[in-house]
Structures are given as structure tokens and as C-alpha cells.
TORBA-146959 format. One record per residue: residue in one letter; x, y, z of N, C-alpha, C in turn. Coordinates in steps of 0.1 Angstrom, whole numbers, plus 5000, padded with zeros to 4 digits. Example, Ala and Ser with C-alpha at 12.3 -4.5 7.8 and 13.67 -1.06 7.14 Angstrom:
2
a513249435078512349555078513249675078/s512849785071513749895071512950005079/
end
This chain:
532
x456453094845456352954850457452864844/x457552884828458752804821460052864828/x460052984834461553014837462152954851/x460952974854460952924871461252764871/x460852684866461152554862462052534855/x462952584849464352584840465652604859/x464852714861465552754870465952654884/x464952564887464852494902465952314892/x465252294881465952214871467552234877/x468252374871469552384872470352394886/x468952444893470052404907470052284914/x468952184910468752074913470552004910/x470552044895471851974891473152014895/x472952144901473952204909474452144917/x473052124928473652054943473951924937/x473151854928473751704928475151654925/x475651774915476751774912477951794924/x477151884933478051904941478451824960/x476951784958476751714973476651564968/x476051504955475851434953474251364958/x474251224953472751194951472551144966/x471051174979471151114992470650974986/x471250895002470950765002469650704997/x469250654991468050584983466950565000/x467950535010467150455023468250475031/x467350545043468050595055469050475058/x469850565067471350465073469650365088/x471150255086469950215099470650275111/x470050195121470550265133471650245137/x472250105133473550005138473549935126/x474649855123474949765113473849665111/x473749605101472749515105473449355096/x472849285090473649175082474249185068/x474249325065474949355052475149515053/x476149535046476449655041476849685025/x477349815022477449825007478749795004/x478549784992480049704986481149774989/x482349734995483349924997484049954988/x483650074986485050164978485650264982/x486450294972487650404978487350554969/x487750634975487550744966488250814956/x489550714955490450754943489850764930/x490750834921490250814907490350664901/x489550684895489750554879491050594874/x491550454869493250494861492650524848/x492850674846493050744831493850624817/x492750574809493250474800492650594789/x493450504776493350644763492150474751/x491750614741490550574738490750504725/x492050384725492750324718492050134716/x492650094707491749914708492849884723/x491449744728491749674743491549574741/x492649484747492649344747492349254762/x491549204767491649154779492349044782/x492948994797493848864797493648824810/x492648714815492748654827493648574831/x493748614840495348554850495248484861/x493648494868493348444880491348424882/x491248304884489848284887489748164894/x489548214908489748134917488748144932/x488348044936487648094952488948044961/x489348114967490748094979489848064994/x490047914997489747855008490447815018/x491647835012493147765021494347805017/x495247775019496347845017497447765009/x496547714996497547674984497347774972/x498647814969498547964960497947844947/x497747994940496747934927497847994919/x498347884907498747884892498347854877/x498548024870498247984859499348074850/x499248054837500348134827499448174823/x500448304821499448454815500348404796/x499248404790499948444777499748594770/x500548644761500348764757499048794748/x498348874747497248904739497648914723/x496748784716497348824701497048954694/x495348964700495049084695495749214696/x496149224704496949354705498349364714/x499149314699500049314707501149414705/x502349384713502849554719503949624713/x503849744710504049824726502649864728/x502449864743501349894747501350014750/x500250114754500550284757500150244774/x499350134776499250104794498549984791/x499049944805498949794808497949844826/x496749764828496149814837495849614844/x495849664859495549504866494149524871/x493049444871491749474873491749364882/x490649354898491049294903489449264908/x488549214906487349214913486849084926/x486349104930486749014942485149004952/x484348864956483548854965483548764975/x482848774987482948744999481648735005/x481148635012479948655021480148525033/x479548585046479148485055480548545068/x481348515071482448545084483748515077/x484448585076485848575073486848685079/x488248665084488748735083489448855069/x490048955075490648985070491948935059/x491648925051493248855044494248875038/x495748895036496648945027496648835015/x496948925002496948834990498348924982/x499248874975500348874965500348814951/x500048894939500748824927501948844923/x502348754913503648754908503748674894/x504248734886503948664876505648664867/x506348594859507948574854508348574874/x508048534887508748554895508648654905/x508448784894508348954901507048974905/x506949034916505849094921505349194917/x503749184915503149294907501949344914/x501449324922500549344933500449294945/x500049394956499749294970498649384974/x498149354982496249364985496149304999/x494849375008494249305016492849315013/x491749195021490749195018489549285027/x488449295029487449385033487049225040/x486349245054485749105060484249175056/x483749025055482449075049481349075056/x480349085050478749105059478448955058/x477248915067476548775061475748745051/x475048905044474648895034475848845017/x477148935022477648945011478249065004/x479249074999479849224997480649164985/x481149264977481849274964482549404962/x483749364959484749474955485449514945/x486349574939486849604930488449694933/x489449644926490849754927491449714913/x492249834910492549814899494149924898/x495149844893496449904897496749934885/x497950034878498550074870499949994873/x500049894859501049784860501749804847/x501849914841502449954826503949904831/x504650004839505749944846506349804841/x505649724841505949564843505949524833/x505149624816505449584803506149504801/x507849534801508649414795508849264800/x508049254811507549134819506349034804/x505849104798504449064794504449094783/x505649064775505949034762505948874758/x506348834767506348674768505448574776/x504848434775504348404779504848374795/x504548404809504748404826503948324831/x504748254842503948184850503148274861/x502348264863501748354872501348274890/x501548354898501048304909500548344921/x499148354922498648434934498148344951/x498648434957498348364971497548454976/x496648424984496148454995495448365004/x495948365012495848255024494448275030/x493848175033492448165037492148035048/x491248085058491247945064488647945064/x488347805057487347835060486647685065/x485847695077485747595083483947635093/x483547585100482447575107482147725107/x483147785112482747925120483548005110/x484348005101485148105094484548045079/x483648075073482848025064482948115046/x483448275048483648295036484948265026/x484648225018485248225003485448285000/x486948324995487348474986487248424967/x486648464966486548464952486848584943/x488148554937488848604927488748594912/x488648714907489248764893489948834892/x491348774887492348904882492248924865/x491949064860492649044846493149194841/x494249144830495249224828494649274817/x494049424811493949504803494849584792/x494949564780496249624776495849684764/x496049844761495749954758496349954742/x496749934735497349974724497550094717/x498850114711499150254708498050354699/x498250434693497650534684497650624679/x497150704676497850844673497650924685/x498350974685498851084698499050984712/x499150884705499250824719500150694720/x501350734723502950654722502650594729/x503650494729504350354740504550424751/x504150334756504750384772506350344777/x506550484781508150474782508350374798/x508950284794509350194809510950104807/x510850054819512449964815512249914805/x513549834799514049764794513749634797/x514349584807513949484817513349494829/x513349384838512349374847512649204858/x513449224870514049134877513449084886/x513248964892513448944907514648914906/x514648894924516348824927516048684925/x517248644925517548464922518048454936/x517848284935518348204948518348274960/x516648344964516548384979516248314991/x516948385000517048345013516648455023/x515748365034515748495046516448435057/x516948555065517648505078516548675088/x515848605094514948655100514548815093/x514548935096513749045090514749085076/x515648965072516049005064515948925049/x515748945040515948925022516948915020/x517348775014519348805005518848734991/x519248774982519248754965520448834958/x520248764949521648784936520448834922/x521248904917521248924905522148954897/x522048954880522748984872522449074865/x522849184864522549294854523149274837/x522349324831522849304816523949444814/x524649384810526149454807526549614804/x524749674795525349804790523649854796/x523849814814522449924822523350054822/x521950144820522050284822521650324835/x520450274841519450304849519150174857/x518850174871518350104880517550124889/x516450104892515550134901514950044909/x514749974920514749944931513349904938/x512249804937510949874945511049674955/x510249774966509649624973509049624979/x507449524976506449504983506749464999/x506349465006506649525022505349545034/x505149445039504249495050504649395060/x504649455076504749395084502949295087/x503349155089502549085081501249035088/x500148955088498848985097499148855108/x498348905114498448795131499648795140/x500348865143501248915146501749085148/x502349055161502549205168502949315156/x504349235143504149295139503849405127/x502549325129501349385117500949515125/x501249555137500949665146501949725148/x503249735145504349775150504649945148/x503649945143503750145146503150165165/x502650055166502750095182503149995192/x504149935188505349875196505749975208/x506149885219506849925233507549795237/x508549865244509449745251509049695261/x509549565262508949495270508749505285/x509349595287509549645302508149725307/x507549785297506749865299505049755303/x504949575296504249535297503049575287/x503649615276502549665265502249525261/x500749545252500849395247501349345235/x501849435228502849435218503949435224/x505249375235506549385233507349415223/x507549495210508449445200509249565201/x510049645215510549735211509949865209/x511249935200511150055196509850015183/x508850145183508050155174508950185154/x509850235159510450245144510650165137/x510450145125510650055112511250125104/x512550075092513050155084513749995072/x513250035062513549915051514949955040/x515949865044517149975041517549825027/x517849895019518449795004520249825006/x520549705007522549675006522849604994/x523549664982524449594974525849564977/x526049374976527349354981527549384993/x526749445001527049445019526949595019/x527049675010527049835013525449885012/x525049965022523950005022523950095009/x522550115004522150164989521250244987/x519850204997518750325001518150245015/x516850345011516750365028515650375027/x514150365033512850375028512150365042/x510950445044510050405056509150325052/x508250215057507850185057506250225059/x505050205051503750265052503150175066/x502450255070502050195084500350145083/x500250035073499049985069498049965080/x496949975078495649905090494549845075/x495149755081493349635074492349615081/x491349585071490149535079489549495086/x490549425098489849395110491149485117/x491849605111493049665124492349735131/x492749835142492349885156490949835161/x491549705159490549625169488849675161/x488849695156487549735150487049735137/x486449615131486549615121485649695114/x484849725118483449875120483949985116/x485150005117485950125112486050135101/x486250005091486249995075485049965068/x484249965073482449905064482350045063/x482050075049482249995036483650065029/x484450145036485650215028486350185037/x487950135033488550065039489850155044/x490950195048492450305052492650285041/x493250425037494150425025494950315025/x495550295010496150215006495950055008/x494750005017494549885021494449785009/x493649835000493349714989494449744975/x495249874976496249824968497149914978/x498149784981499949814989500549804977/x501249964984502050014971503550004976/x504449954965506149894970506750064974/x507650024981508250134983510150124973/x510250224970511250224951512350304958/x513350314955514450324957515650344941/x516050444941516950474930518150414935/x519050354925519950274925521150314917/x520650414909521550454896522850434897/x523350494910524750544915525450454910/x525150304918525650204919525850154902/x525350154894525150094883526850024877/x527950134875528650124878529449994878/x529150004893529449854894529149704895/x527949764884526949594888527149574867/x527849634862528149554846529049474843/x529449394852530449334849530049194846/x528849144844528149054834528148944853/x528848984859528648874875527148904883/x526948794892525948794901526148864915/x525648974920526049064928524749054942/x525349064953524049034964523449194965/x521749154970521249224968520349204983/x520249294994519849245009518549315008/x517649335015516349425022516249355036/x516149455043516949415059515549545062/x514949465071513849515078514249625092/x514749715093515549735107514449825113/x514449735130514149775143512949665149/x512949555137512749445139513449365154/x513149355168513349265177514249125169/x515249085176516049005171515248895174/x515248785165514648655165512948655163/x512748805159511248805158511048795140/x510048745139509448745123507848835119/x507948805110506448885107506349025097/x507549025089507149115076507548985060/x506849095053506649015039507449115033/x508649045021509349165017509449115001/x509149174995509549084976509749204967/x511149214964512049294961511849244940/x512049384936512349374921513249484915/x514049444906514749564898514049624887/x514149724881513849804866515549864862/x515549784853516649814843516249844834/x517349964828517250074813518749994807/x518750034798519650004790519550074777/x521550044774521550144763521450044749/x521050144737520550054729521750064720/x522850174724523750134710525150084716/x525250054728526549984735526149884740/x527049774741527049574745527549624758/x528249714768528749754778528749904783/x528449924793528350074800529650034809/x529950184816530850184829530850304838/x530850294845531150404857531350354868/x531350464878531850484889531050524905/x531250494913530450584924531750674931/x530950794929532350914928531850974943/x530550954952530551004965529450904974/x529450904985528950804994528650875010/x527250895010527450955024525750895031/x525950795037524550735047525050715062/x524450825067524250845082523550775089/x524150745099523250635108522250715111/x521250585117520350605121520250755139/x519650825136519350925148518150895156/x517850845166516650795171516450775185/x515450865192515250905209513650795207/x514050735220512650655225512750715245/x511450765247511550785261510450735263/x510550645275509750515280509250545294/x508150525296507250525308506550385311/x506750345324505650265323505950105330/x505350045334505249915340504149805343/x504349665341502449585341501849635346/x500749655344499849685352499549805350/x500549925347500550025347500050125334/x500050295337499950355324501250345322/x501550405305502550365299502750455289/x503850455281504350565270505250535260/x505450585250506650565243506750705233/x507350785235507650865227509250855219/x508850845204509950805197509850975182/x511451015182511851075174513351045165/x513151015150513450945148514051015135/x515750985129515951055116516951035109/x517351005094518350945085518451035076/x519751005071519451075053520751025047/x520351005038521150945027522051045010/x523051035009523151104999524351014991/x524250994974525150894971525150944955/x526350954949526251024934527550914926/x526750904916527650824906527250854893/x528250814885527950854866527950694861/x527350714846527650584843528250654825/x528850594822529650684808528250524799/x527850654788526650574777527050614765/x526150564752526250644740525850804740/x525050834751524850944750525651064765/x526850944764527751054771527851064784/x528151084790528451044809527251104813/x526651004820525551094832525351034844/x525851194848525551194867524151164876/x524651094886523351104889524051144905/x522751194912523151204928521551194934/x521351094942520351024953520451064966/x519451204969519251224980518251184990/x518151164999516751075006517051105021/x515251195029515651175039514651125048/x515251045062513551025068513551075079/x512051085082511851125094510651065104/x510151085117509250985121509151045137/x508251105138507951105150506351055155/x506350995166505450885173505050925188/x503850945191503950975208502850875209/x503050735215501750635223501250665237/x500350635241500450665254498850525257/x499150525270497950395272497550415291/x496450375291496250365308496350215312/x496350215323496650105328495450025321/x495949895321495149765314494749825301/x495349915294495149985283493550005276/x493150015284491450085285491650185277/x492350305278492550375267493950375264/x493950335244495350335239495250465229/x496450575228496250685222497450635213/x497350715199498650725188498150875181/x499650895184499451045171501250995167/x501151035153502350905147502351015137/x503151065128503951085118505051065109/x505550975094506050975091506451075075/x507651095076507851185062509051115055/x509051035044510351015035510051125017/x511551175023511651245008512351205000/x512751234992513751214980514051264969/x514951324964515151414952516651344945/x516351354929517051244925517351384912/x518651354910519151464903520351364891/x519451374879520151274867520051394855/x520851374851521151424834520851534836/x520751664847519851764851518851734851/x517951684852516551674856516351654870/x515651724879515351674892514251624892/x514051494899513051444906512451454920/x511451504928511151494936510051394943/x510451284952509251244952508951284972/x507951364975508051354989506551314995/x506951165005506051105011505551155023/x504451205027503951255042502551165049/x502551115057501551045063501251015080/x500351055083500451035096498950935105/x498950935113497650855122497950915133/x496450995138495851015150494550945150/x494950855168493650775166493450805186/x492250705188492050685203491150535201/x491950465213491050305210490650325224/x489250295225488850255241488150135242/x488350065257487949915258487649895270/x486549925274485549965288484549815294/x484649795298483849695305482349745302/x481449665296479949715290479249725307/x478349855305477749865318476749755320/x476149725308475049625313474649485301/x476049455297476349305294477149275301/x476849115311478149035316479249035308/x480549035312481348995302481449065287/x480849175283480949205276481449365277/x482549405264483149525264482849595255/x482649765255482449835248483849885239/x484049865230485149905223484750005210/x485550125209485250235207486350325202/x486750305187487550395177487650515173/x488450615172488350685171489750755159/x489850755145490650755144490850875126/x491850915127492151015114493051015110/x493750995095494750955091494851045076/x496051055069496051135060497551035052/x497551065039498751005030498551115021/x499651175017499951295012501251255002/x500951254986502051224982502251394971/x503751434972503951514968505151494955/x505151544945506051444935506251624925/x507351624917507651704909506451714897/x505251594890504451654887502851654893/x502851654905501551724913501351654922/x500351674930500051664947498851564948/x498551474960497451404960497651394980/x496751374982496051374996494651275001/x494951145001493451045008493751065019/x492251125029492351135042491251025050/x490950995056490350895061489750965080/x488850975078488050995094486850955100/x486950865106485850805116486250745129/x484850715131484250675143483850545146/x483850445152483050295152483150265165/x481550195166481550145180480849975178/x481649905189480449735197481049705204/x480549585206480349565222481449395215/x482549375222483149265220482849175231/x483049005228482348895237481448885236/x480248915227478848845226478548835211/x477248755209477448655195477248825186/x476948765171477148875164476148955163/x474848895165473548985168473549045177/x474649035189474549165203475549265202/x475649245190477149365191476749545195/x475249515187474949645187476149775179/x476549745170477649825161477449955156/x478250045153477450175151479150245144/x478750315129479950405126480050465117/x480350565118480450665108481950715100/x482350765092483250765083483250845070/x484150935069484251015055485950965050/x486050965039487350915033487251005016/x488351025015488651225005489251195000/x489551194986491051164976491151304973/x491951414973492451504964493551514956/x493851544941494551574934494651684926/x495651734926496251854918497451824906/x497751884899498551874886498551894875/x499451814862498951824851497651734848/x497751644850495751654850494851704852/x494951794861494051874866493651864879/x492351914884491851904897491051724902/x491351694909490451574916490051604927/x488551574933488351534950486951504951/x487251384954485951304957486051254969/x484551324980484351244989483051134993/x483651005001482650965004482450915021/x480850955026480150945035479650845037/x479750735048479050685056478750675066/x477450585070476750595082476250395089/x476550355096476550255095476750145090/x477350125078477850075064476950125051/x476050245052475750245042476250395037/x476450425024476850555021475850655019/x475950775025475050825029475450975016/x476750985013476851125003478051044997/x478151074980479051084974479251154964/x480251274965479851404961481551404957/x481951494943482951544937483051694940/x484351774941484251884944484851984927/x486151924923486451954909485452024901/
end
């Protein structure tokens, strides 16, 4: 009997371990006025088991659209070099709100961007939390800090975003060094836009080794093109006019192109028309947008000559005279510690135009199409002479992008199956780096006249998505799949809403194994189970 009961014990712990614990209380049948708080299924950021100092940066309810300012001072307690610097970001919401984009920035530079989860009428609460080590030499000194997020709340738009940001900082130890990061840490000065484009100056300090390149980036909300992975031209009568579906974010020093980047093809919480699709786990990357980075090395060269040099981010395939991306550009500079002056050269240069087929079907009224195949690559090598001796570098990068839309007439049914791939392998001092980005969306939206509400439509998602980052030290994979259904045009008790959803983080590497997934069923989570 004792064995028998040891034994039902261990498999109990087996399956829990492996399927995880079920729902406390069945899913309901349809949404009802709350759901569970959402999360994502990535890991926790791995912090080491060193003294922590905490540092709030932001406590704020965002009701409108005056950014909130405060200075971050440095932590006395533990002060640096730090082994990681971690952004914690906790956040609540209740009653009707949209969806919302939010940006910090703190010395100027951008250090996070975010969208929000629209909440229940009961009330929801969330949490993100970024790896901001990077930005160290930003947070040596005391920064003005400044967060936006635009909010409108009024009779009928009634939730408050209520914010906490705060900055965590890890201190060194034994076996556990400084974290290796720039030197410095830039925005550009005196910027300007002239429609999908960024212009800024900077000055580099005299003896950089290393340059690196990142910028926060999303085509921006309430506007076509916040949707522009499924753009058509206007001929076709889509309800997005904006063109070719392609987006490509290219960096120019001095007027010469420099890199080349695709752009992630975000959906927030109220995107494909369904906000039912995100209760309670939201598309990858929604609650932390990650910049897209760009090596610069080549160029270094010639950016020491102690002058202010332009620095562009040009949104291309942007519709002329159209607006609607957010772009905020920062540098990482290395530097050498035993020379006042570096020098070199760019010794090769080769960026190919853009290669790019769109074949169009279609007219008002009508069914319609756009198939787009799309492809670049870049290759650019330069040295820079240091204390420790000339090093080469050469920046290869390439993209690729293929897109098939298709829609029926009055676009009752809108289809996308979309793929993009940017790679890159970066070859310095002999070391190669690889970093290769894969991501795609297959979805189906349908928008049917309800059989038996006036005026009311059945709208009905259908969609699967994957972000695949592959890098020289190991592999990671969040995949995202569901289903959501209601009825649009009647108050919010008639929606009758209904959806299901699984969302998978896998990782491989020197860390080890990761994969956790999580299940739901009308907004409640029904499995959350590790497989590692």
C-alpha cells in the first residue's frame, strides 16, 4: 500500500511537471467582464545571486498625452560596475481603453518601447521586464528620464494606464564580472523629420574602436501604417491604399547608405480587427519592441575626426507624403583606452538596390491581391588601426520578404501568409557573428453579416505566427496560434466573444533547454506547462 502511494505521488508530479496545473474553474463559454492578467511565455531575465539596488523612474496613471518627467539618480547602494542592469515594468488597467504605444528615454536615448493589453471591465495587470545592461554607461550619472504614452480617457474611453517603471541593478561578485558593454551611449543631436525620414548629427569621441547602431521603429497606431504588412495600391481599392506591402529601414552616414534592416511586423492588442485574439497573451514581441541594430564598424574610420557627421533612418516604401512610423535611433561606442585618436579606412563598399516584384489584381468593389517578392544585401568592410593593432571588420547583411494577400470582394474574407528573413554575419578581429532573423504571419480575417443580429457582423480570426531568432550563441522560437470570434456593432454584452490560443517560447544554447507553453480558452488559462 506504502508503495502504491509513493508511486501514484510521483506520477502525479510527473504530469504536473509536465502538463502543468488545470484551471482552478472551467473556461466560460464566451468572455465574460474579466479575464486573467496576460502573460507571455518567455523566460525570466537570468540575474546572478549578487546585492540589488532598486530605482524608480516612473509612477504615473497616463490619462492624456503629456509625457511624464522624472531624473533617474544612480543607486548609492550599489554602485557600479554593475554585472546587469534589468527594466521592470508593471502596469494596470480596468474599464474600456484602447490599445496604447508607450516610449522611454532617459540622458535623451531610448531604452524601451511597449504596447499596452485593452483591458476587461473588471481589471487586468501586467508585467515586462527588459535586459537594459547595454545602456550602463548611460546610468552612471544622474538622467532625465521621459516616458510617453498617449492616452485618451473620457465618458466612453474610461481606463487609466497606471505605471511603474523601475530600474534593478545587480552588483558585481565573485565569478561574476562587469558586464562588458560600450563605452558610451548616444542619441542624435538637433533632429529633424522630413516625412518617413530621421536626420541627426553626432559626434564621436576621437579614439572609437566600435560602433553599433539600434532603432526603436514601428509603423505607428491609428493609421494604415500600423498595418502596412498588408498594404495594396490604390488601384486595387484596398482599404489600406499605402502601396507596396514592403518596409525596409535603411541607416545613411553623410548621405551614404550604411545598413539595411527589416522591419518587425508588430500586431497589438486591438490588431486584426480582433482584440479577442490577445486575452490574456498578447503576439510576440508586443509588450517589449525590440530596436532593430545595425553594425557600423566599417565606417568608424571616418567619423574620428572630433566633427559632427549626419546620421539619416529613412523608412523606405513609405507612400510619399504619408506619415505614421516612430523611429528613435541610438549609437554604442567602444573606445580605446590607451589612444586620444583611432584611424582607418573603408577599404570595400557594396549595397545593392533594392530587388522587388509586386503583382496586383484587383479593383473597388472587387476581389483583389498582392503578391510581393522582395530582396537586398549589403556587404561593407573597413579597419580601424588601435592600440591593439589594425582590425578588420566586414558587415554582411541580407533581406528577404515574401508576402501573398489576397481578399474577396468587400473584403469579407482577408487572407496573409507573409514571411520575412534578415540575416547578418559580422566578421571582426576573426570572430564571426551571426545574427539570423526569421518571422512570418499566416492568418484569415472574416467579416460576414451576423445571420440573426440587425446590423450586426460576425468577425472571425484566424491566425499563426512564429519569430525565430537564430544567433552564433543559440536558438529561440515564440510561436503564437489562435482563434477568436464576436459579433461587431452591438453594445459589449452582445458580442457574444469566444477564443482560444496557445503561445510557446523555445530556447536552445549555452543556457540550456527552454519551452514553455501557455493555453487558453476564453481569456482564461486553461494549461501552463514547461517541457525542459
Amino acid at each position: 500500500m506504502r508503495i502504491r502511494s509513493v508511486a501514484i505521488v510521483s506520477l502525479s508530479v510527473l504530469l504536473l511537471a509536465q502538463f502543468g496545473p488545470a484551471a482552478a474553474v472551467p473556461p466560460p463559454p464566451e468572455f465574460g467582464t474579466d479575464y486573467d492578467d496576460p502573460r507571455t511565455p518567455v523566460p525570466a531575465i537570468a540575474v546572478p545571486d549578487t546585492k540589488h539596488c532598486q530605482v524608480q523612474i516612473v509612477r504615473h496613471g497616463f490619462r492624456n498625452f503629456d509625457p511624464y518627467r522624472s531624473t533617474y539618480t544612480p543607486p548609492a547602494a550599489c554602485q557600479g560596475p554593475w554585472s546587469k542592469v534589468v527594466l521592470r515594468m508593471h502596469g494596470e488597467v480596468k474599464g474600456v481603453q484602447y490599445d496604447r504605444l508607450g516610449h522611454i528615454t532617459i540622458g535623451g536615448v531610448g531604452v524601451f518601447r511597449t504596447s499596452t493589453p485593452e483591458p476587461s471591465a473588471d481589471g487586468i495587470a501586467w508585467d515586462v521586464e527588459k535586459d537594459v545592461t547595454s545602456y550602463a554607461p548611460l546610468l552612471t550619472e544622474p538622467q532625465p528620464v521621459v516616458m510617453e504614452l498617449g492616452n485618451v480617457v473620457n465618458e466612453t474611453y474610461t481606463g487609466v494606464l497606471d505605471i511603474t517603471v523601475t530600474l534593478d541593478f545587480y552588483s558585481t561578485g565573485r565569478r561574476v564580472p562587469a558586464a562588458k558593454t560600450a563605452n558610451v551611449v548616444l542619441p542624435l543631436q538637433d533632429q529633424r523629420r522630413e516625412e518617413s525620414d530621421l536626420i541627426g548629427t553626432a559626434t564621436l569621441p576621437r579614439n572609437t574602436t566600435r560602433l553599433l547602431g539600434e532603432v526603436y521603429v514601428t509603423g505607428s497606431g491609428g493609421g494604415c501604417e500600423e498595418f502596412w504588412d498588408t498594404s495594396a495600391p490604390a488601384e486595387t481599392g484596398y482599404s489600406c491604399p499605402d502601396g507596396s506591402p514592403y518596409r525596409e529601414v535603411d541607416v545613411s552616414i553623410d548621405g551614404k547608405p550604411a545598413g539595411i534592416a527589416l522591419p518587425y511586423p508588430y500586431i497589438y492588442t486591438g490588431g486584426w480587427s480582433n482584440p479577442y485574439s490577445w486575452r490574456p497573451s498578447p503576439a510576440p514581441r508586443a509588450f517589449d519592441i525590440k530596436p532593430l541594430t545595425y553594425d557600423l564598424t566599417p565606417f568608424v574610420g571616418l567619423l574620428t575626426d572630433g566633427k559632427p557627421h549626419e546620421f539619416r533612418v529613412h523608412v523606405n516604401g513609405v507612400p510619399a507624403g504619408q506619415s505614421g512610423w516612430f523611429t528613435v535611433p541610438n549609437l554604442h561606442v567602444w573606445t580605446d583606452p590607451h589612444r586620444s585618436r583611432t584611424s582607418g579606412k573603408l577599404t570595400s563598399y557594396a549595397v545593392a538596390p533594392l530587388t522587388k516584384t509586386d503583382e496586383v489584381t484587383g479593383a473597388p468593389n472587387q476581389a483583389g491581391s498582392v503578391s510581393t517578392k522582395a530582396s537586398r544585401t549589403l556587404k561593407i568592410s573597413g579597419y580601424v588601426d588601435t592600440s591593439a593593432g589594425r582590425i578588420r571588420t566586414t558587415v554582411q547583411r541580407t533581406l528577404r520578404n515574401t508576402s501573398d494577400h489576397t481578399w474577396t470582394a468587400g473584403e469579407t474574407h482577408d487572407s496573409l501568409d507573409a514571411s520575412w528573413r534578415d540575416t547578418s554575419v559580422v566578421t571582426s578581429g576573426g570572430k564571426v557573428e551571426l545574427t539570423d532573423l526569421d518571422y512570418g504571419k499566416t492568418g484569415l480575417l472574416t467579416f460576414l453579416p451576423n445571420a440573426t443580429v440587425p446590423g450586426g457582423y460576425d468577425v472571425v480570426t484566424d491566425l499563426k505566427i512564429y519569430d525565430k531568432i537564430r544567433t552564433t550563441r543559440g536558438f529561440s522560437n515564440e510561436t503564437y496560434d489562435g482563434r477568436a470570434s464576436w459579433i461587431y456593432n452591438v453594445p459589449r454584452d452582445q458580442r457574444h466573444a469566444t477564443g482560444t490560443q496557445t503561445v510557446r517560447f523555445q530556447s536552445f544554447g549555452a543556457n540550456g533547454c527552454y519551452d514553455h507553453t501557455l493555453q487558453a480558452v476564453n481569456g482564461i488559462y486553461t494549461k501552463d506547462y514547461y517541457r525542459c
